[in-house]
C-alpha positions as CSV (number, residue, x, y, z in Angstrom):
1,X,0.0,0.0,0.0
2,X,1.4,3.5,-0.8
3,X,2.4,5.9,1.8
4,X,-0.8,8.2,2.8
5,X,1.7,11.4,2.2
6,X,2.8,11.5,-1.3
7,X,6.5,12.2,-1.7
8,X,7.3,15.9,-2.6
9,X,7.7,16.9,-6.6
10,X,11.2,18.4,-6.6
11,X,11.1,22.1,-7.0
12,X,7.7,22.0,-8.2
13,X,3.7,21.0,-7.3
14,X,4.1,20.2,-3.1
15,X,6.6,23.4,-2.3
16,X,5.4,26.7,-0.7
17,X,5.9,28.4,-4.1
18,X,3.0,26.6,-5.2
19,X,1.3,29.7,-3.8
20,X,2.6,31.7,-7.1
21,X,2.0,28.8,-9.2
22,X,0.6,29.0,-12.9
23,X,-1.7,27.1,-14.9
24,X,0.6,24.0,-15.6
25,X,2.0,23.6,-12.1
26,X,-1.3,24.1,-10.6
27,X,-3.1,21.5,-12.8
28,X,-0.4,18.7,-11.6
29,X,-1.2,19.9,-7.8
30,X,-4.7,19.6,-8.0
31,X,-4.7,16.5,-9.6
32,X,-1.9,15.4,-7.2
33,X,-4.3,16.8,-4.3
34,X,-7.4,15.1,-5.7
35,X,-5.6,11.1,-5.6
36,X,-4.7,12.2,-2.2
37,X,-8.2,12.8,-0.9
38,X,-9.3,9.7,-2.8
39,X,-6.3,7.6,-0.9
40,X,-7.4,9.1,2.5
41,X,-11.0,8.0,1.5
42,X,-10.3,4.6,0.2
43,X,-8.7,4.2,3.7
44,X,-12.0,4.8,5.8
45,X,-13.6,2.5,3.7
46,X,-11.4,-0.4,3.9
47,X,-11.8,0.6,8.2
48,X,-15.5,0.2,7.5
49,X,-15.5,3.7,9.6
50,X,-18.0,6.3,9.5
51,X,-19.6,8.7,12.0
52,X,-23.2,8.9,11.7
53,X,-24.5,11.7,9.5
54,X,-25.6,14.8,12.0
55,X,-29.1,16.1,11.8
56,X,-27.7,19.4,10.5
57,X,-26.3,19.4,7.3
58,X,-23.3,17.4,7.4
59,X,-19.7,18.7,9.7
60,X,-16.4,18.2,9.1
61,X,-16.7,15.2,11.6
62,X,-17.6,12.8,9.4
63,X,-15.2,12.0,6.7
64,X,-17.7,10.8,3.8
65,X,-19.0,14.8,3.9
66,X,-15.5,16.1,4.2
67,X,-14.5,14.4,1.6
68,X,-17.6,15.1,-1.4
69,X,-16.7,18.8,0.2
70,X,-14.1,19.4,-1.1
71,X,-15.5,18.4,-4.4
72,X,-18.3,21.4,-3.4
73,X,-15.7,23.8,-3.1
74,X,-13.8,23.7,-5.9
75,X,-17.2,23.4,-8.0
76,X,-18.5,26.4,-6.0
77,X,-15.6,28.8,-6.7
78,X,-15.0,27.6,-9.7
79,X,-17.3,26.0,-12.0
80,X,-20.1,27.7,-10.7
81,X,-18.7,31.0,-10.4
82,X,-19.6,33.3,-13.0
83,X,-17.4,35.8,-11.2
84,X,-14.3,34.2,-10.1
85,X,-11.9,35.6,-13.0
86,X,-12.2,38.7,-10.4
87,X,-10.2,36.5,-7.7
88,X,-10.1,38.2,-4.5
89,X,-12.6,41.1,-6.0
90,X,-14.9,38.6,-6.2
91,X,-18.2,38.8,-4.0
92,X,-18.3,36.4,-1.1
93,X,-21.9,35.4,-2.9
94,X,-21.3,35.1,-6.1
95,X,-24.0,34.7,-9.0
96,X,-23.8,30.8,-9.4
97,X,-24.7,28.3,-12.2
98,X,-26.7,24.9,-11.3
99,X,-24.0,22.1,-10.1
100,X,-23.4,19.0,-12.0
101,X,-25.1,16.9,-9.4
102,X,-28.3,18.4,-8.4
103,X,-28.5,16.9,-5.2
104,X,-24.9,18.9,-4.2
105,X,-25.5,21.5,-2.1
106,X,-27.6,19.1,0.1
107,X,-25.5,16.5,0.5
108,X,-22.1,18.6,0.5
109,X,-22.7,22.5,1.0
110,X,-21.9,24.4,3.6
111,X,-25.0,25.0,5.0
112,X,-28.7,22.7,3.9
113,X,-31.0,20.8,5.2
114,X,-31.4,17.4,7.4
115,X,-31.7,14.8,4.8
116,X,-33.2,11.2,5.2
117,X,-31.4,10.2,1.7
118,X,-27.4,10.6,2.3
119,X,-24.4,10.0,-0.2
120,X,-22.5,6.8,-0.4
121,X,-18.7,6.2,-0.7
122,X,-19.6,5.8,-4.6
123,X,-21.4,8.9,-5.2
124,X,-18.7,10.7,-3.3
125,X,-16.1,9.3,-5.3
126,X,-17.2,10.0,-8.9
127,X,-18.3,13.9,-7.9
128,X,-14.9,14.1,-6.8
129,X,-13.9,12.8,-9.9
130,X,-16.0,14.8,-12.0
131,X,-15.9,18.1,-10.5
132,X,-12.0,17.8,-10.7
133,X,-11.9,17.2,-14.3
134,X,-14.4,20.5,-14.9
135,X,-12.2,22.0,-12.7
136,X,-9.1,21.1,-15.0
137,X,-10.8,22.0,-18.3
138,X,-11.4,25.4,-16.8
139,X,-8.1,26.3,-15.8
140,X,-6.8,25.2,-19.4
141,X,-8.5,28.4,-20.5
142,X,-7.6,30.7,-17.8
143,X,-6.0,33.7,-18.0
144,X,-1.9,32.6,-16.5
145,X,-2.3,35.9,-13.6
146,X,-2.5,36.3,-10.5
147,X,-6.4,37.1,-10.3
148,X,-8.0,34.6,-12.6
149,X,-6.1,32.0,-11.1
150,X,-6.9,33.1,-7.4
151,X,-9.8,30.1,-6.7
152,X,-7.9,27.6,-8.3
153,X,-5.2,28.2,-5.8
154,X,-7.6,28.2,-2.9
155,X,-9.0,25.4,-4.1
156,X,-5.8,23.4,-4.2
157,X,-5.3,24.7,-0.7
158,X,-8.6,24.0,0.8
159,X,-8.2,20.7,-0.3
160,X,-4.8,19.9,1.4
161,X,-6.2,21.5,4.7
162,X,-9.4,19.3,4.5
163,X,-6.7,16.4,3.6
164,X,-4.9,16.9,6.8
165,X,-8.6,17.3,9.0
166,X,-9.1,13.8,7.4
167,X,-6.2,12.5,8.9
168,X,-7.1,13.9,12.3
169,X,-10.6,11.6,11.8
170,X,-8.0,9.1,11.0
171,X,-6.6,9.3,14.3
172,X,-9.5,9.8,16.2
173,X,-11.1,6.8,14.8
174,X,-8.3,4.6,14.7
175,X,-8.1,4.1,10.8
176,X,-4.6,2.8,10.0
177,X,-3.0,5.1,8.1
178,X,0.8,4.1,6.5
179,X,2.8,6.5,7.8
180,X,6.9,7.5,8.5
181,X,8.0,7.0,11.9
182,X,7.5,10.5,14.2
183,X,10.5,12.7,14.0
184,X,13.6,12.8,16.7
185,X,14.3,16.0,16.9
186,X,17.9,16.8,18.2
187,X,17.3,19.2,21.1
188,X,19.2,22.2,21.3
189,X,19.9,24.9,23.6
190,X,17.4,27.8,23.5
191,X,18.1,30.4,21.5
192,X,18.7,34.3,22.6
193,X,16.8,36.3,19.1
194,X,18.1,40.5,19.3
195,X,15.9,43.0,19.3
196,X,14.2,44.0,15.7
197,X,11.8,45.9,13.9
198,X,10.0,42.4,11.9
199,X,7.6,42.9,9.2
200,X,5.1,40.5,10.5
201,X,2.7,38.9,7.3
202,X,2.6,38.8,4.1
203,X,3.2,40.6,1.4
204,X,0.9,41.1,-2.0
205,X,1.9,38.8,-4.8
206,X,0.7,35.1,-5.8
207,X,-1.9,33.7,-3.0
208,X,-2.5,34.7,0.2
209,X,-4.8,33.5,2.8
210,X,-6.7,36.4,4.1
211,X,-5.5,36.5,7.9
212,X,-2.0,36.7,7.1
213,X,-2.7,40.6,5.3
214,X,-0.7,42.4,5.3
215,X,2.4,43.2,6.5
216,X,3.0,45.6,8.5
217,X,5.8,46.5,10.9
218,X,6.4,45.6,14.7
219,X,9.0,46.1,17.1
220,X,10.0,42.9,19.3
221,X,12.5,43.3,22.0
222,X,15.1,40.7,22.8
223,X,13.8,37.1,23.9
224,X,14.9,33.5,24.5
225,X,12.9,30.7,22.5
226,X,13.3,27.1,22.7
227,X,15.1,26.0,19.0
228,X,12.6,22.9,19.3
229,X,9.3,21.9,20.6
230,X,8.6,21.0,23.9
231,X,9.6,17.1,23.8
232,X,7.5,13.9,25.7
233,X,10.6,14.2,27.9
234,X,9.9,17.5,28.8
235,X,6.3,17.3,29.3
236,X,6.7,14.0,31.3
237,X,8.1,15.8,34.4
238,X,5.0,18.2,34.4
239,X,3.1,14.9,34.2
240,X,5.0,13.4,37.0
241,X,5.3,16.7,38.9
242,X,1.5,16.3,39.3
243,X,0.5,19.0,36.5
244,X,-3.1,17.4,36.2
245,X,-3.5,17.4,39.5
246,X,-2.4,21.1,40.5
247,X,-5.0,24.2,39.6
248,X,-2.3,26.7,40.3
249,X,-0.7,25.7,37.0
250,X,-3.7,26.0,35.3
251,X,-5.9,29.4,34.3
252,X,-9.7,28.6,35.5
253,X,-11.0,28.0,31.9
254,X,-8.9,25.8,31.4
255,X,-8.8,23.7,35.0
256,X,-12.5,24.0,34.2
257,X,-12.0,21.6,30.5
258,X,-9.6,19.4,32.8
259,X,-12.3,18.3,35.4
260,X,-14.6,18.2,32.6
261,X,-12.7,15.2,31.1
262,X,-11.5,13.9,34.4
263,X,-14.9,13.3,35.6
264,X,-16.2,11.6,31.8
265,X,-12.8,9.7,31.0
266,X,-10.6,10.2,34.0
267,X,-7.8,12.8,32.1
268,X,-5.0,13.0,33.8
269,X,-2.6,13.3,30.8
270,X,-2.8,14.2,27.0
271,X,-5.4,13.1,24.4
272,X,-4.6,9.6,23.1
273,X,-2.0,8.4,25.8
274,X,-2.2,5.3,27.5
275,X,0.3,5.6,29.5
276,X,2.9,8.3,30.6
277,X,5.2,8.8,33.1
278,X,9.4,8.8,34.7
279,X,8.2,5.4,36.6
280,X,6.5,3.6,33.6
281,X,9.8,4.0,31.5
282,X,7.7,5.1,28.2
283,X,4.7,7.6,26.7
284,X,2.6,4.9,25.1
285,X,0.5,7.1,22.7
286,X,-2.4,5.5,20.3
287,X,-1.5,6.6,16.8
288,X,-3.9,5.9,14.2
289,X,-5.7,2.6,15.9
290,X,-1.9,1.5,17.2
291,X,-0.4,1.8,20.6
292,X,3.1,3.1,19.9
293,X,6.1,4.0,22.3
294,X,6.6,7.4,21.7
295,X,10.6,8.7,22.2
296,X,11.8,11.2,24.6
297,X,13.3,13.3,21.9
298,X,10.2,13.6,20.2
299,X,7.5,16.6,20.0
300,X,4.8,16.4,22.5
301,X,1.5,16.3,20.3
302,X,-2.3,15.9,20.7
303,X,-2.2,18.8,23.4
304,X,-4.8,21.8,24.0
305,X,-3.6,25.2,24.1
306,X,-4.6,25.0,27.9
307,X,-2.1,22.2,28.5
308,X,0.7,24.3,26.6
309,X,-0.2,27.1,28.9
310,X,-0.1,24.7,32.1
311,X,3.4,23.1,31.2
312,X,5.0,26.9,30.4
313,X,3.5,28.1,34.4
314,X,5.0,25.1,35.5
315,X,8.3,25.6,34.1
316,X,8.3,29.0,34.7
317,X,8.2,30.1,31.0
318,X,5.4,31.4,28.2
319,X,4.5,30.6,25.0
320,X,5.8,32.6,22.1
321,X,3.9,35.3,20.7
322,X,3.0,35.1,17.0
323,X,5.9,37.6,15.6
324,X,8.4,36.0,17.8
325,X,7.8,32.7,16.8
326,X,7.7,34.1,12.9
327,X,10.5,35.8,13.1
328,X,12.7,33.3,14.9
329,X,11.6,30.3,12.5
330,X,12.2,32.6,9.2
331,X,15.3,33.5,10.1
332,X,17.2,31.2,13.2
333,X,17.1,28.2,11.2
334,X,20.6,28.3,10.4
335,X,20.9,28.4,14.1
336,X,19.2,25.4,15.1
337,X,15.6,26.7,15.0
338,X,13.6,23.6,14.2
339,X,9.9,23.3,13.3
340,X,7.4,21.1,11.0
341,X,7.4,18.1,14.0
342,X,4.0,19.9,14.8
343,X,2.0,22.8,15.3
344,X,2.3,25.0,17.6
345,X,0.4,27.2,19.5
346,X,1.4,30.7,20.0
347,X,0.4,32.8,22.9
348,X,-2.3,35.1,21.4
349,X,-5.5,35.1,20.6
350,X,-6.5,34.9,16.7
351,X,-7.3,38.3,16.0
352,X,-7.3,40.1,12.8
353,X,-4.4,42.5,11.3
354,X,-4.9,46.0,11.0
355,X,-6.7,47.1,7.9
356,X,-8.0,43.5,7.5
357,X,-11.1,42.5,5.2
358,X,-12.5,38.4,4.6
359,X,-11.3,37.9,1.5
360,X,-14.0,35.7,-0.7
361,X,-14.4,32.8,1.4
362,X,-15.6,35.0,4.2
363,X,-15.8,31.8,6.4
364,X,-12.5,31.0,6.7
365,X,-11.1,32.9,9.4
366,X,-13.9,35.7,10.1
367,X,-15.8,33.1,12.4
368,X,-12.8,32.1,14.6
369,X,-11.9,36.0,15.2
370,X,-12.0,36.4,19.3
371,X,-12.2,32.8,20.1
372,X,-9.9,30.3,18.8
373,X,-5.8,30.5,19.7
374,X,-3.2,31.3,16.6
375,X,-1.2,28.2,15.5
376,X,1.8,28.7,13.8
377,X,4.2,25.8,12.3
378,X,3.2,22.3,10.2
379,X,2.9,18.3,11.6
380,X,4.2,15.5,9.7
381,X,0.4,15.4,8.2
382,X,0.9,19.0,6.3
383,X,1.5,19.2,2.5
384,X,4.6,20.9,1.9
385,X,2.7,23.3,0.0
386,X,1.7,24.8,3.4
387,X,4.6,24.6,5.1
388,X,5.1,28.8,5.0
389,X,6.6,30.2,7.8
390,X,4.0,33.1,7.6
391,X,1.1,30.7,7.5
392,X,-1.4,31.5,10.3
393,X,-3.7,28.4,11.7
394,X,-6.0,28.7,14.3
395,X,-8.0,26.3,16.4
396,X,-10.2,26.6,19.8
397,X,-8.1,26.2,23.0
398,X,-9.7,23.1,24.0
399,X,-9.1,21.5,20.3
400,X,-6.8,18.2,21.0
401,X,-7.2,16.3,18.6
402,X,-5.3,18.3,16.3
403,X,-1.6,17.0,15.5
404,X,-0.5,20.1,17.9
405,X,2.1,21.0,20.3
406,X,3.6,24.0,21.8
407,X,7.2,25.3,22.2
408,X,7.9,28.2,24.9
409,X,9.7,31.4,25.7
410,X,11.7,32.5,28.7
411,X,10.1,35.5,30.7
């Protein structure tokens, strides 16, 4: 069976210049994207796995919707769109044709109806199938600039982060999934980054996601940030130092989610582990449907943002904020600055930049404005495609299940 992760095209369709990409290399990427989705697919069937379908409309829980989604998006933005050679000009409600299936955006929109009549793997399958080869015929005829090629960009991109929320339902409903050992990481002294003015973002030219606009300048004063993320060594003494059981490590909302789980599955340690600890010799974590020994040298994963906070109280450090941890990774790599084990949370709140507006897809990061924590970084499951260092994600603090982990800062 072929590894779930593709291998990486040299120089070309699973790089982070994709995001300037033109017609030729984006018609590779997409297809490349599309036989990745189908893999990830073909996996939950052969796990005879399934949630069952929610009364509202389908959710990115269940992987059959996920899946035919991402079908529905590209179709959306694309085939649909009578508008989208405007790119990000484009109205976030476009004038739209009919879909090729008429039972679409029912079974796979964002927002419809409770259905008694639901999709099968086979339906899912051939609109993938079909919507992608529209999809290609289209871009054959597009203008080669930045504009008319903006959705089939997003698309490609949507599509690899809905490919790595399938692997999370991979791991959180023990599908086996073929996958590289997790990474050692060789940790390394923390790292002292001088004072500078950092131009935090991104700058205009080829695609950009519309939280990362634009840049604009900030001044950071000197700080000390680990070169690596916090390791299962590392988190095992706040384990053993009795970090579950101490409130003083933890802020109230957050002790508050602890008892929560404590009293429904007795939590007293990260999503996923079965056992952790100095005295048990090991972190046994479950990794796609398999108990594995997980090193010492590895990156902590599966952890809340409240967890991150509660190891940096207890060791008497912080998280990064999101221009230190930017500015260290894009330019303290030649130093030992390491990171792509996992995400990581950052210290601040997701908020927007100054002089932000949604860009089309005005439910992207809009929603999650106020509540959830910024991520910054990529796990083993991102396409290298994503893996920009001013890529923002963003989850809620209480969101474990995410292939997530934390470094910190000293005070």
């Amino acid at each position: 069976m072929p590894s779930t992760l593709p291998q990486a095209f040299p120089g070309s369709i699973d790089a982070p210049t994709m995001r300037h990409a033109r017609r030729d290399l984006l018609s590779l990427a997409l297809m490349d994207a599309r036989n990745h989705t189908l893999h990830l697919l073909a996996q939950f069937e052969a796990a005879a796995v399934r949630l069952p379908v929610p009364p509202a409309a389908g959710s990115d829980q269940d992987p059959l919707w996920l899946a035919g989604h991402i079908g529905w998006f590209a179709e959306a933005w694309i085939g649909r769109n009578t508008q989208r050679s405007q790119g990000t000009a484009c109205p976030s409600r476009p004038t739209r044709l009919a879909s090729i299936d008429s039972r679409a955006d029912a079974w796979w929109g964002d927002a419809g109806e409770s259905r008694a009549e639901h999709p099968d793997a086979a339906a899912t399958r051939a609109y993938l199938l079909e919507t992608l080869e529209s999809t290609l015929e289209l871009l054959e005829k597009s203008p080669d600039d930045d504009a008319a090629l903006y959705f089939y960009r997003l698309a490609l991109f949507h599509e690899d982060l809905a490919g790595e929320q399938l692997m999370v339902l991979a791991q959180l409903h023990g599908v086996p999934l073929i996958l590289a050992p997790a990474e050692s990481l060789q940790v390394r002294p923390p790292l002292l980054m001088p004072a500078v003015q950092w131009q935090l973002g991104s700058e205009p030219g080829g695609f950009v996601f519309d939280n990362e606009k634009w840049a604009h300048e900030v001044a950071v004063p000197e700080f000390e940030i680990d070169a690596q993320a916090v390791t299962w060594a590392q988190f095992v003494e706040f384990v053993d130092d009795g970090g579950y059981d101490r409130p003083e490590f933890w802020q109230p909302e957050g002790w508050e989610w602890l008892q929560v789980l404590a009293r429904l599955e007795g939590r007293r340690g990260p999503r996923f582990v079965e056992q952790i600890g100095v005295a048990s010799g090991a972190v046994m974590q479950t990794r796609f449907g398999r108990a594995v020994r997980m090193a010492g040298n590895q990156a902590a994963m599966h952890l809340s943002w409240w967890e991150a906070d509660a190891w940096c109280r207890w060791a008497g450090r912080r998280l990064p904020t999101e221009v230190e941890w930017e500015y260290a990774a894009a330019t303290a790599g030649r130093r030992g600055f390491h990171w792509g084990a996992a995400h990581e949370w950052t210290a601040g709140t997701f908020r927007p930049w100054p002089g932000f507006t949604p860009d089309p897809w005005s439910e992207y990061s809009t929603p999650s404005f106020g509540n959830a924590r910024a991520m910054r970084g990529a796990s083993f499951a991102t396409r290298a495609r994503l893996r920009y260092v001013r890529y923002r994600g963003f989850a809620l603090p209480t969101q474990d299940e995410l292939f997530v982990g934390f470094r910190s800062c000293a005070y």
